[in-house]
C-alpha positions in Angstrom: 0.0 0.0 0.0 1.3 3.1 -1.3 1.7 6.6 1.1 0.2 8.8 -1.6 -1.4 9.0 -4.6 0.4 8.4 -7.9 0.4 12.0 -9.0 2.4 12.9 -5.6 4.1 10.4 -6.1 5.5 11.5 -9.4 6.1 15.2 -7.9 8.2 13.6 -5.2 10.0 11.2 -7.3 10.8 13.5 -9.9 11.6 16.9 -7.1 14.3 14.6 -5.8 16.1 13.6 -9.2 16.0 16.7 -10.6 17.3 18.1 -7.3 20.1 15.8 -7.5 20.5 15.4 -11.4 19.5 18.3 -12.4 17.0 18.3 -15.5 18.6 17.5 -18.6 20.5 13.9 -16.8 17.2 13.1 -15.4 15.2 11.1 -17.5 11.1 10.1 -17.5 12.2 6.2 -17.1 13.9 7.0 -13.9 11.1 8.8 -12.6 8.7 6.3 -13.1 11.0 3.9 -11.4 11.2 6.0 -8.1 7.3 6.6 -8.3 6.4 2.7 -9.2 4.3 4.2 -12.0 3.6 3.7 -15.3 5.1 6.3 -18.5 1.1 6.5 -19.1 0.9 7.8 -15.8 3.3 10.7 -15.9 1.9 11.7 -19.1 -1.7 11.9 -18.4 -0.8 14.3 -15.3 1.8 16.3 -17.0 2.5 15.6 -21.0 6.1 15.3 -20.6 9.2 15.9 -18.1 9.0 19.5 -19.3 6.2 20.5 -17.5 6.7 18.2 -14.9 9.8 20.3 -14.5 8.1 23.2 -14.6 5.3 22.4 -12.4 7.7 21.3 -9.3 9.9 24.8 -10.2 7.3 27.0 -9.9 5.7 25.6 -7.0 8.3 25.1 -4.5 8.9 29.1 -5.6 5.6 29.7 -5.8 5.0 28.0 -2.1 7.7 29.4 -0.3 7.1 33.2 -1.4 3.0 33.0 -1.0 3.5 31.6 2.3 5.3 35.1 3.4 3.8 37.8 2.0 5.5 41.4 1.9 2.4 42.9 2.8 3.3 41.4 6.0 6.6 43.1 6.8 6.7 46.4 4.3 4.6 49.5 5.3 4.4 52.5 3.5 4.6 54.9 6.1 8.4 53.0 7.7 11.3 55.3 7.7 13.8 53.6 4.7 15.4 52.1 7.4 12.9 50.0 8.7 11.8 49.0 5.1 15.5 47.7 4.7 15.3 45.3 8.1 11.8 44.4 7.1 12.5 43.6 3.3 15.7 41.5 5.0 13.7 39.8 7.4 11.3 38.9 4.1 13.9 37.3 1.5 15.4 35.4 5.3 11.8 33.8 6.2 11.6 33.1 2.3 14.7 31.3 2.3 15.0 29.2 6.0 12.1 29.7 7.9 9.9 27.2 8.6 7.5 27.8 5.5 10.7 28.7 3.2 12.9 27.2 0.5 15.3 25.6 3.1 12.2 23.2 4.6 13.9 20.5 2.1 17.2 19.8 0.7 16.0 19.0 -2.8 14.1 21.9 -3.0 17.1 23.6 -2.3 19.1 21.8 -4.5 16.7 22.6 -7.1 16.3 26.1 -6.8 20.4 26.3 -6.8 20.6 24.7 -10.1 18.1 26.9 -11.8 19.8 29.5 -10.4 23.4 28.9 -11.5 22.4 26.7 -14.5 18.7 28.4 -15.5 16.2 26.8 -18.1 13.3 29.4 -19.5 11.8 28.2 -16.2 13.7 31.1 -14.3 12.0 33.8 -16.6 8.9 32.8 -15.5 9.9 32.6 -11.7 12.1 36.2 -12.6 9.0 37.9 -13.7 7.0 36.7 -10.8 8.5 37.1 -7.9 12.3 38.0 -8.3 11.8 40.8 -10.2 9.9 42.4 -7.5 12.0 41.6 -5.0 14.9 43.4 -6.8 12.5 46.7 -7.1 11.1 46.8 -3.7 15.1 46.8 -2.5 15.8 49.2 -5.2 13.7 51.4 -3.9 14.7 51.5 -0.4 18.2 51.8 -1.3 17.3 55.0 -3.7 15.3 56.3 -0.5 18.5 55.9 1.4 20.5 57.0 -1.3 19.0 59.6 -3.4 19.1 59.4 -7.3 22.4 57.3 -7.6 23.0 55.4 -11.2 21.2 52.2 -11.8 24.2 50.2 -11.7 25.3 51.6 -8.4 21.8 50.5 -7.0 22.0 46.9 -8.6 25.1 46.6 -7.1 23.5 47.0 -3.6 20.9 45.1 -4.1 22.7 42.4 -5.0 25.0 42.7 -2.0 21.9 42.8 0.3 20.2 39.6 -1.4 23.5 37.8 -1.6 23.8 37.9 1.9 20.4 36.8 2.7 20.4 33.6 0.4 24.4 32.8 1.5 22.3 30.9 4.7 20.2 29.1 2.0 22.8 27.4 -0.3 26.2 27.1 2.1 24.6 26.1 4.8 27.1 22.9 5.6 29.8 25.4 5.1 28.5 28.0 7.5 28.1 25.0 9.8 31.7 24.3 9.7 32.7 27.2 9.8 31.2 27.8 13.3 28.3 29.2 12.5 24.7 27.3 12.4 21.6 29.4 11.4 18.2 27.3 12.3 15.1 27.8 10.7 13.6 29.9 14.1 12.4 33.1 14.5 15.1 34.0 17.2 17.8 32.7 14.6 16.4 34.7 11.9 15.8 37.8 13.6 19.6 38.0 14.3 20.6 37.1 11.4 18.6 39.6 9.9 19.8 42.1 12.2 23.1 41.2 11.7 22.6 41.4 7.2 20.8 45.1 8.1 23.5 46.5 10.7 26.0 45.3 8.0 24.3 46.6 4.8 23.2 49.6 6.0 26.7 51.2 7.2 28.0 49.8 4.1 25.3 51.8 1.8 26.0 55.0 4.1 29.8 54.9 4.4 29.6 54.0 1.0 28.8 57.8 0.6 30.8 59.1 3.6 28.0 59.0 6.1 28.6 56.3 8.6 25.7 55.4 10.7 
């Protein structure tokens, strides 16, 4: 007796393989195999290892960043600085809290891949939810800023979300390192304080005034 039914079944299968293969060196066969169902199967639920790809992509994303909303830690009426802690304490929760990527290894695994490896599954994924990540921090850092080139702005942006997903994807490393980050609140709220302490003095010494 089976713990699921066959179309979970295929989604699990297939999340781990192509979280350990990666998509192109996984193949339907192998799927099928893992699930204990038939080629007929996997087809009828999703056509072909395409959108079975896509399916698992865009939901563990999709899961992850619905489960913490922004609404829920950005307010208009914050001073720049609190939107910076706040949008911080988002992308952290969206990456290794409880509800985030981080809840599973081959979701992580996944995520990296499409990330340092993407298919024209991370344009849709970009246009959903990443690119609106990158203009909500934009934003805050042109509040902090003033009008500075766009470059300059990626630039910080980039340093700000690098820091928050470094927990995500090196988290062995970290670990060995000396450092272990869990999936609590208390751990993510220092963390997060720690990312925003360090990112903001950067952005203002950056221009001469420390803070």
């Amino acid at each position: 007796m089976y713990c699921c039914e066959p179309k979970e079944r295929i989604v699990n299968a297939a999340l781990e393989l192509f979280g350990e293969k990666g998509f192109k060196a996984t193949t339907i066969r192998e799927i099928c195999k893992k699930a204990d169902v038939s080629l007929a199967l996997v087809n009828y639920h999703f056509r072909n290892k395409k959108t079975l790809y896509d399916e698992i992509v865009q939901a563990t994303i999709n899961e992850a960043f619905d489960a913490v909303s922004v609404t829920d830690f950005i307010k208009e009426e914050m001073s720049a600085e609190e939107k910076l802690k706040n949008a911080i304490r988002l992308i952290l929760h969206r990456m290794i809290g409880p509800k985030g990527l981080g809840n599973s290894p081959a979701k992580v695994r996944i995520v990296l891949m499409e990330m340092t490896n993407p298919t024209d599954t991370m344009e849709k994924i970009f246009e959903k939810h990443i690119s609106k990540i990158i203009m909500l921090i934009s934003s805050i850092v042109r509040e902090l800023t003033g009008e500075v080139e766009q470059e300059k702005v990626i630039r910080f942006v980039s340093s700000i979300a690098g820091q928050c997903m470094h927990p995500l994807f090196a988290k062995e490393i970290l670990a060995k390192s000396g450092l272990t980050i869990k999936s609590t609140d208390e751990d993510i709220e220092k963390h997060a304080e720690h990312i925003y302490k360090f990112s903001l003095n950067g952005i203002m010494n950056y221009y001469g005034e420390k803070r």
